[in-house]
N, C-alpha and C positions, 0 to 999 in steps of 0.2 A: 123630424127631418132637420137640417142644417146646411147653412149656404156660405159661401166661400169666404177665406182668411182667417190665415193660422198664424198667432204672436212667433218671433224670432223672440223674442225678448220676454223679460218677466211683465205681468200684465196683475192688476188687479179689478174686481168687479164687488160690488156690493149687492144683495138680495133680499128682500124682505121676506120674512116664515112665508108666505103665499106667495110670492115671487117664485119662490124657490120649490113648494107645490104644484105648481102651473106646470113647470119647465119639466119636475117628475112625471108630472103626466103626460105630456110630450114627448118623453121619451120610456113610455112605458115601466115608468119605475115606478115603487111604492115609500123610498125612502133614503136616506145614505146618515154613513155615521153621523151620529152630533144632531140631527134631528129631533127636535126630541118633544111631546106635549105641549102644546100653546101654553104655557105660564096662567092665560089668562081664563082659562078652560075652555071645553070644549064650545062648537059653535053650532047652534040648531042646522035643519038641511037649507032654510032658506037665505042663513046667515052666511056660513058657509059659501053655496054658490054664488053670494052677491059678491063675498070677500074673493074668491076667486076669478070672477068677472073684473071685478077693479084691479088685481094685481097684474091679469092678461092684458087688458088697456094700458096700464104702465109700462108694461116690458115692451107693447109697441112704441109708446111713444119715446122711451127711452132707445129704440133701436135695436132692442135684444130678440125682437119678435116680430115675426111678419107672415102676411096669407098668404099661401098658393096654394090653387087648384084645390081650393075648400080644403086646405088644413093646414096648417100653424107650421111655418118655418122660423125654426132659430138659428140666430148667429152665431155661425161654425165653432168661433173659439168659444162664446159660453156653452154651446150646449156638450162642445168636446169636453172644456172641462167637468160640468155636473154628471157627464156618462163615466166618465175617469175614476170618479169620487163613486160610482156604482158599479163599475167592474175591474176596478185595477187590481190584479193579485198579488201587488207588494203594497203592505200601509204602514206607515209610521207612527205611532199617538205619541202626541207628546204634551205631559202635564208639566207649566212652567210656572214656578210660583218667586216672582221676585222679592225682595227685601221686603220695600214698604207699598206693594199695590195687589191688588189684586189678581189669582193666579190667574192664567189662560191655557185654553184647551186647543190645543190642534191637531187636524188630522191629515195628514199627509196621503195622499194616495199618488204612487210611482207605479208607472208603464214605460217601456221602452226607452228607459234614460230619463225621460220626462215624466214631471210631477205638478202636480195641483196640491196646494197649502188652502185645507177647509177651518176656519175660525168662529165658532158660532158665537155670539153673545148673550148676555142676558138681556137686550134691548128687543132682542125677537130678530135681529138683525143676521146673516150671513154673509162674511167676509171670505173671499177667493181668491186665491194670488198661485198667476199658474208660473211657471218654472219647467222654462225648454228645456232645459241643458240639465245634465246630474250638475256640473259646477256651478250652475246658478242656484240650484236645492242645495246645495253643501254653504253655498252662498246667504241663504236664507234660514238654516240653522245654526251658522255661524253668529246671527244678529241676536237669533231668540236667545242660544246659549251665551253669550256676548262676554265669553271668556278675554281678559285682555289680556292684549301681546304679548305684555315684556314680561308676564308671569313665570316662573323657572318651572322646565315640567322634568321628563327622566321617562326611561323604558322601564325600570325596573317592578314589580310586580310584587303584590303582599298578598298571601292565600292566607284567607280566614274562616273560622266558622259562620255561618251566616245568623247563629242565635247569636255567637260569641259580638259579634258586629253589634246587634240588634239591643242586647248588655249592657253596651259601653256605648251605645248611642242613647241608652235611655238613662244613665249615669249621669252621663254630662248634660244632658236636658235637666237634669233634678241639681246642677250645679255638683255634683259629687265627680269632681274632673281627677283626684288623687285615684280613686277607685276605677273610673272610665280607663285610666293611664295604664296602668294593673291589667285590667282586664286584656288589654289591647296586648302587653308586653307578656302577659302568658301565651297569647295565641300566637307569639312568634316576630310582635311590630317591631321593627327597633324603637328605642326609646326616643330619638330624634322626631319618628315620623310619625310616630304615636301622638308626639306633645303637637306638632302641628298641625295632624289632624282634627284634633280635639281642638284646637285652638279656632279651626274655622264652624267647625260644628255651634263655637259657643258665639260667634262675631255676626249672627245672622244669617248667614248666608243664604244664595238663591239657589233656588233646587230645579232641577231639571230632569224629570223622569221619562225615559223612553222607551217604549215596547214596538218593538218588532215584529212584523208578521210575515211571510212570506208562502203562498201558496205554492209545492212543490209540485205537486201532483193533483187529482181529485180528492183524493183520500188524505193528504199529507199536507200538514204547513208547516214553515219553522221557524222559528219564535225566540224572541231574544230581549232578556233585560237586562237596561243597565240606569245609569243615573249620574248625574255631575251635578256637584256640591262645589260652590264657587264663592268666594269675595274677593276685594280687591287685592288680598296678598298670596292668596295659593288655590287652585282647582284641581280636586281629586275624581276623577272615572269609577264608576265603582259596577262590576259586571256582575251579574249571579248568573250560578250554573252547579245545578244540582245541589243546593243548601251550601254553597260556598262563595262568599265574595272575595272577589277578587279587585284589591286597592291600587291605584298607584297615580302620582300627581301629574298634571296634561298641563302645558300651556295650549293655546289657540292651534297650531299646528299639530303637534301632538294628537288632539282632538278631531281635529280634522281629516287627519293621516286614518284613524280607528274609523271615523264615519265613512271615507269610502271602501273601506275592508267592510264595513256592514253593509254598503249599499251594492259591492259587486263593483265600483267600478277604481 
């Protein structure tokens, strides 16, 4: 169960791995993406129910949890969002691996406009940030993909092979950029947007991969990937669709303009 007040506003909550146990068994779940084996191994049955006894105690005292009529009421908006993250049938994943830190995982689960940002760590920690509005979620992957402004972006579109891509991405990883260039300009790049491709491909850049899921029916989802390739002087979109990428450079709007075409709104 769950008791009154719903954020207008973006909200974030932190969980500990049995925190976030507790709260599943409250609402009769077994799991949600990003969950994933204690790191630290498994825990006997007595270990276990003790760890879970302490995590139930914390969630009261911290106000996430409270008794009525001999069972466990939770605070409307966490246990709204941890239900969201177990039955939302649009999810986002998104693998973000910046320059110089460590990548991050997150999983988006979107219902009715509204979305919950799931973030686990490797501290055993889970990170929640729920997002009322679609433009406060376009708002929040605006940060993670943190495309800047004044970057020059363009509509125009480059169909490629997606081995061909995969070629000339592994070209210019081996420094072989003369070769990468080639490859790119048989598949049709111009030679302009070829060299500035490769130019970001080789400057570090941060990668930003995204899958799409979307439950259509019982039987049917549909499913969509793509990825943005960024530093500070050009971000390239890059879609697949049927072993074909599809290239072309996004400033911040740009990018933004494609995310609500993916998200429906």
């Amino acid at each position: 169960m769950a008791d009154a007040s719903v954020p207008t506003t973006p909200m974030t909550f932190t969980l500990s791995r049995h925190e976030l146990l507790v709260i599943l068994d409250t609402l009769n779940a077994d799991t949600i993406p990003g969950l994933e084996e204690d790191p630290l191994g498994p825990l006997d049955e007595a270990q276990e129910r003790l760890a879970r006894t302490i995590a139930q105690r914390a969630l009261v005292a911290r106000g996430y949890l409270r008794w009525g009529d001999n069972e466990p009421v939770l605070l409307r908006w966490v246990g709204d969002a941890v239900a969201t993250c177990i039955r939302a049938p649009e999810m986002l994943m998104i693998y973000h691996r910046p320059p110089a830190a460590a990548p991050i995982q997150y999983y988006v689960h979107i219902i009715d406009g509204r979305a919950v940002v799931h973030i686990p760590s490797q501290q055993v920690l889970h990170f929640f940030s729920i997002q009322p509005s679609r433009n406060d979620l376009l708002d929040r992957i605006d940060d993670i993909v943190n495309i800047p402004a004044d970057l020059p972006g363009g509509h125009t579109k480059y169909i490629l092979p997606e081995a061909t891509f995969i070629q000339a991405r592994e070209q210019a990883q081996a420094g072989q950029l003369q070769a990468a260039q080639q490859t790119l300009e048989q598949a049709h790049l111009p030679s302009n947007r070829a060299a500035a491709f490769l130019a970001t491909l080789t400057r570090n850049p941060a990668l930003t991969v995204f899958q799409h899921l979307k439950a259509i029916s019982a039987d049917e989802t549909q499913k969509a990937d793509f990825t943005v390739i960024r530093d500070d002087q050009s971000a390239w979109l890059l879609t697949l669709q049927q072993e074909q990428m599809e290239l072309r450079p996004v400033n911040r709007s740009d990018f933004r303009e494609f995310m609500m075409q993916v998200l429906g709104g």
